[in-house]
N, C-alpha and C positions, 0 to 999 in steps of 0.2 A: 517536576512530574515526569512518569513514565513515559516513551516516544509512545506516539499511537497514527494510527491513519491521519487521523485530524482530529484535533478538538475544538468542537465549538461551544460557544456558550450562549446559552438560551434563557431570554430573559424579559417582560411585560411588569406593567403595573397590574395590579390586584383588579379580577373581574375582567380583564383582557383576555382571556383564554388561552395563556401560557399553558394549562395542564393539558388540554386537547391537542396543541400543535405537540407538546412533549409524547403525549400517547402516540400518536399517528406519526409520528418519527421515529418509533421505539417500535411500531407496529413494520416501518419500512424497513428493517434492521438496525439502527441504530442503539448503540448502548448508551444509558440513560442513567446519571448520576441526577439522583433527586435530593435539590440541597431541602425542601424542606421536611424530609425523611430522615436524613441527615441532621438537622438541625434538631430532630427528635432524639436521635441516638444519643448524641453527644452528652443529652441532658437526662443521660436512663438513672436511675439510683448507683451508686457507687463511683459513677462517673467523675474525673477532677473536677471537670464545668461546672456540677452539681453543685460538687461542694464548694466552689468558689461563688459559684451563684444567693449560698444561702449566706456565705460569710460576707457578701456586700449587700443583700438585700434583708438578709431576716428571716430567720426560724419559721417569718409568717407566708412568703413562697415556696414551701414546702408541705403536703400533703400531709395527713395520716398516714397514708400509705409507703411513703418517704419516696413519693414520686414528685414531680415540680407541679404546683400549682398554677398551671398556665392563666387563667383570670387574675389571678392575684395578683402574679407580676406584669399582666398585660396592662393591669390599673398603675401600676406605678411606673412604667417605662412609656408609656403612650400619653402620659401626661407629664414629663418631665424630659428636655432634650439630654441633660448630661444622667441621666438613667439609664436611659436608652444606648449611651456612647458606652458608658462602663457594660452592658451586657453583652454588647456585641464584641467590645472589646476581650471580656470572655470567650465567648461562644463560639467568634469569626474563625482565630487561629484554628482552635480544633476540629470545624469544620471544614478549614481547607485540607486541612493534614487528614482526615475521612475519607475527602472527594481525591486526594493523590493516592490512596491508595485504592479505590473504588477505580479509580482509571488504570491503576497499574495490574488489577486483575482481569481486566477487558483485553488485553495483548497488545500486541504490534499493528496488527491490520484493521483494528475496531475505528468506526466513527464513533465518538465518545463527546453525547451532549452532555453541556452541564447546565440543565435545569437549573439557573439560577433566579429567584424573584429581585436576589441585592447582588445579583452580580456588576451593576456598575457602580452600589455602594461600599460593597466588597474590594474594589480594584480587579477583580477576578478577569474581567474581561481584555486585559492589559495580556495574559497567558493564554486568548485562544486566535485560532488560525482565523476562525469566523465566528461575528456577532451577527445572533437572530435575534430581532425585537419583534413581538407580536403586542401590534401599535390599538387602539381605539380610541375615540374618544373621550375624554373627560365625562361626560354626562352619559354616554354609554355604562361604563366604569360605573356609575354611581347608581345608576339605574338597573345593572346584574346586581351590585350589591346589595340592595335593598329587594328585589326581587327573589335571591338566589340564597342570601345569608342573613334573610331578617334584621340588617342593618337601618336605623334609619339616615337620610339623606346626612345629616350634620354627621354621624359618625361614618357614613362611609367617604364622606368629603378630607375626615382628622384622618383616614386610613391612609388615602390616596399623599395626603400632605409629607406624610413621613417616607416616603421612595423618592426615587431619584424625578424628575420631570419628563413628559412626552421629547421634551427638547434636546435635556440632556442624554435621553436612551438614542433618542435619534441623531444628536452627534458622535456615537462611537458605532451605530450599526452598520452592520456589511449589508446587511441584506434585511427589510422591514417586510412584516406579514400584515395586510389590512385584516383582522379579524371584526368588523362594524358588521359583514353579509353574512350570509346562509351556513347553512354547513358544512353543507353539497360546495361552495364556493372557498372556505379555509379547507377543506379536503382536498381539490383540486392544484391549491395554493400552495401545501404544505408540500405534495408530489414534485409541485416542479424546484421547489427547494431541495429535495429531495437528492432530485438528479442532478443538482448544480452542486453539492455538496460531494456528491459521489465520482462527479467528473473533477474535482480538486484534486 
């Protein structure tokens, strides 16, 4: 990857409130590689992924529109582990080869997150200066989801199961955000990360 100020990699379990600390870090200056933005792109129509995606899964995750059928293949990868290993096995490479050049247009002097939600599935977090985890609960976690995305408790629990663990995000991080309080309190939070980032 390009040199830059610092790149860190930003990364929570689903329903944590990764996209909020991303915002408001993106809001204090920083530039803000969003892998699952990215992880859209890679899968546009005429993309290689694409076509690699339909030649191991089937004609039947692929739209009319000859866009991907995201439900379709959510049913067959979230129910199957080596599913799941062959998409990302897809997908991963040319997401990172995305996010190296999404950083290399940022410059020299940028702080450059990388909003990642599999960034310790990925390995990704092995290439940044500093890991932020923005940490909650388990039942928290399950509780946004059913609340926020019409999940019920048993699938938002199958969600949670396929990431990495509270334990394992919390053995590689630099720096942990409690996002369980207010907003007014991750707001406050995210500042003084902020400034710890910027005096790096």
């Amino acid at each position: 990857m390009a040199p830059v100020a610092l790149r860190v990699g930003l990364t929570g379990g689903i329903g944590s409130g990764k996209s909020t600390v991303s915002r408001l870090l993106r809001e204090h200056g920083a530039v803000v590689v969003d892998y699952d933005l990215l992880a859209r792109e890679v899968v546009e129509p005429g993309a290689p992924a694409l076509e690699a995606i339909a030649q191991r899964f089937g004609d039947g995750v692929i739209a009319a529109d000859g866009t991907l059928d995201r439900p379709a293949l959510g049913a067959i990868v979230f129910a199957e582990e080596s599913a799941r290993r062959d998409l990302e096995g897809i997908t991963h490479p040319a997401i990172r080869d995305l996010a190296a050049r999404r950083e290399h247009e940022a410059g020299p002097e940028a702080v450059v997150v990388h909003d990642n939600p599999l960034l310790i599935e990925m390995g990704a977090h092995t290439a940044c200066d500093v890991v932020v985890v923005v940490d909650v609960p388990v039942e928290v976690q399950v509780e946004r989801l059913v609340r926020d995305r019409g999940m019920t408790p048993e699938e938002a629990q199958a969600r949670i199961a396929t990431q990495a663990s509270r334990d394992d995000r919390a053995a590689v991080a630099d720096v942990i955000v409690d996002n369980s309080g207010s907003v007014d309190e991750l707001t406050a939070r995210v500042g003084d990360v902020w400034r710890d980032l910027v005096g790096r």
